[in-house]
C-alpha positions as CSV (number, residue, x, y, z in Angstrom):
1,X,188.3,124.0,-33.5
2,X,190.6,124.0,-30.4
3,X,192.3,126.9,-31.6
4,X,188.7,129.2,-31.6
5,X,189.0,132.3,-29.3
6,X,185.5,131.7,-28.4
7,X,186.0,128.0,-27.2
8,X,189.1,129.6,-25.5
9,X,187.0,131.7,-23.3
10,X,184.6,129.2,-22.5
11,X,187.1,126.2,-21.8
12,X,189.3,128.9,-19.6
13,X,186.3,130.2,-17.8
14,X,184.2,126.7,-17.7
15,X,186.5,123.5,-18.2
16,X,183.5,121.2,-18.1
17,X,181.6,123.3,-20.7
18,X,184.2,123.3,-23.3
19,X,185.0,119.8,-23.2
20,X,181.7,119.1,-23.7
21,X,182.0,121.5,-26.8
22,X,184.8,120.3,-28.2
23,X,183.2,116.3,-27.2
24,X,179.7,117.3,-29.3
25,X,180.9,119.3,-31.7
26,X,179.7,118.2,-35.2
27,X,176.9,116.1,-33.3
28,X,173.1,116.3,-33.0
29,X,174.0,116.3,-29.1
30,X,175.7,119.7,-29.8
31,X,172.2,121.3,-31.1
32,X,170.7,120.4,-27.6
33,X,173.5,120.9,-25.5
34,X,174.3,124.3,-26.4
35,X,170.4,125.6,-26.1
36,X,170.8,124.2,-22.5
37,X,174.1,125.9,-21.8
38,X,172.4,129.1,-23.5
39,X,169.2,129.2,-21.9
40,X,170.9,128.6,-18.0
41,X,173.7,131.5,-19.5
42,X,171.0,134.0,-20.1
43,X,169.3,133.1,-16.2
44,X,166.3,135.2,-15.2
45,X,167.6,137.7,-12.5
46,X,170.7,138.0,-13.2
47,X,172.4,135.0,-11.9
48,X,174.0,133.6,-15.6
49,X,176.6,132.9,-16.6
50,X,178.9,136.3,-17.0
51,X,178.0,138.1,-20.5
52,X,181.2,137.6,-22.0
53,X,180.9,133.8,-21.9
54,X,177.3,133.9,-23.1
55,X,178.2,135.8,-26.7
56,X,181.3,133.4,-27.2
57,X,178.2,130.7,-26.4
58,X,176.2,132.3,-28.9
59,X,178.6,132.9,-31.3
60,X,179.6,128.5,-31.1
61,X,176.2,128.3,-31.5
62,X,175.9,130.1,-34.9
63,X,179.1,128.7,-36.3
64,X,177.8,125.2,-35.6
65,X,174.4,126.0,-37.0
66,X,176.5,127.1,-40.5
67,X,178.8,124.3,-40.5
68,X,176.4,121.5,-39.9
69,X,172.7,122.9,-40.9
70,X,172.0,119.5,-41.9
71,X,171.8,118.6,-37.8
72,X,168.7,121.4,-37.6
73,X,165.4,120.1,-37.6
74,X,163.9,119.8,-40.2
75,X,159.9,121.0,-41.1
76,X,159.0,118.2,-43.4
77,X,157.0,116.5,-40.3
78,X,156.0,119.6,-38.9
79,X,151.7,119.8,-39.9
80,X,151.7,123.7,-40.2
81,X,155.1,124.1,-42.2
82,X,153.6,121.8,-44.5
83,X,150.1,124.2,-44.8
84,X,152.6,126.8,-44.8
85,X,154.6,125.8,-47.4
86,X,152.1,124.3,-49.9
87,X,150.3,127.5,-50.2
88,X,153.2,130.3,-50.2
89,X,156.1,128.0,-51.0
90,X,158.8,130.8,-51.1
91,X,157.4,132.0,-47.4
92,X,158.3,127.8,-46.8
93,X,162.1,128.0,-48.1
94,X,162.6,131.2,-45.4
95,X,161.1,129.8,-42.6
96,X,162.8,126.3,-43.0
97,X,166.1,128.2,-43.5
98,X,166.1,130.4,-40.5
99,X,164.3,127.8,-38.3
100,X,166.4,128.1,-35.3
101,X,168.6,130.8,-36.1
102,X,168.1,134.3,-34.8
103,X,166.8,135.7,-37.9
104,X,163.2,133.9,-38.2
105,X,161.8,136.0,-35.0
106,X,162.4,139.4,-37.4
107,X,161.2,137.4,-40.7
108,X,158.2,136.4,-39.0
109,X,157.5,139.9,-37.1
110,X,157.9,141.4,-40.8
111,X,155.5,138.3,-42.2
112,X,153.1,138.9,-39.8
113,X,152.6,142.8,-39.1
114,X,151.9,145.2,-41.9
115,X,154.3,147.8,-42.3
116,X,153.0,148.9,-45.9
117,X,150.5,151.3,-44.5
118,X,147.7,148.6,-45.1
119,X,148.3,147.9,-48.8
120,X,148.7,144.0,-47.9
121,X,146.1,141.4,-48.8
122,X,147.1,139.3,-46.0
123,X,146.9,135.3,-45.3
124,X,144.1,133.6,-45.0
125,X,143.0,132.3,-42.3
126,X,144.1,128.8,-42.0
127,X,148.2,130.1,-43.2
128,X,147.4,132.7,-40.2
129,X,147.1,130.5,-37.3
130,X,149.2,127.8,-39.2
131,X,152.1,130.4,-39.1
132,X,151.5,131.9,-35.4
133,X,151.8,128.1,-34.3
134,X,155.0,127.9,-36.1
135,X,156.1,131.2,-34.4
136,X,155.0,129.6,-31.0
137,X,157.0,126.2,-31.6
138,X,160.0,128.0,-32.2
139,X,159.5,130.4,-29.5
140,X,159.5,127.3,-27.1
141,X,161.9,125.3,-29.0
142,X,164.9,128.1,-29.6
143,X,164.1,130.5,-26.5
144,X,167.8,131.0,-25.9
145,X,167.7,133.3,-29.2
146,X,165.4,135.4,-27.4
147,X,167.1,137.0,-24.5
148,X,164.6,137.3,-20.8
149,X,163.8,140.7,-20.1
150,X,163.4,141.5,-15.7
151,X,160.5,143.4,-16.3
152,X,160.5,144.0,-12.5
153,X,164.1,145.6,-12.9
154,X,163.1,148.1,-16.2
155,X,163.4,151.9,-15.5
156,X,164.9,151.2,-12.1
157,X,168.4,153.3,-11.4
């Protein structure tokens, strides 16, 4: 692990942030430490950490979440996977396998929004709000996969 290019950056740039890496890695700790480092690296207004760090953050992120997927949470508590899941179990396996990685935003924005023309039945109500509640959750949970947007600074040269 010492010898990744993207710990490299981070240790050289922030000493303190890739001992802790290198401390955590393989840990449960990791899973929360990193969505703190990544959620202060992506600060509102600009003041993050500089871009090059955060995507060598990100990318330690995504290598630990393949490596040890077993330290994600996992939906078996969670009330509206469960409604989820027992009804449209093969919708269940997706959004347990890209719960907290940046793919379930796009599998749920494709779950959710009709891009057949209108030729879906859709869910019923119940799997509807169940699955918006799901999307809210992991909003909250995961927000460093989503990156802030300064609406204030948009179309400004």
């Amino acid at each position: 692990m010492t010898e990744n290019p993207d710990l490299q950056l981070v240790a050289s740039t922030y000493p303190m942030f890739g001992n802790n890496i290198k401390r955590t890695w393989g840990s449960a700790e990791f899973v929360t430490y990193i969505k703190e480092l990544l959620v202060a690296a992506k600060g509102s207004g600009g003041n993050g950490l500089p871009e090059p760090v955060t995507q060598a953050l990100q990318r330690l992120s995504d290598l630990h979440d393949q490596n040890f997927h077993d330290l994600l949470p996992h939906m078996d508590n969670n009330e509206n996977f469960k409604s989820v899941n027992q009804e449209f179990p093969i919708i269940g396996g997706k959004l347990e396998a890209y719960w907290g990685r940046k793919e379930f935003g796009p599998f749920m924005s494709e779950l959710l929004h009709d891009n057949r023309g209108g030729n879906r039945k859709g869910f019923p109500f119940e799997t509807l709000m169940a699955l918006h509640a799901l999307a809210e959750q992991h909003n909250q949970e995961y927000r460093h996969l989503f990156p802030a947007v300064d609406i204030w600074s948009q179309g400004q040269n």
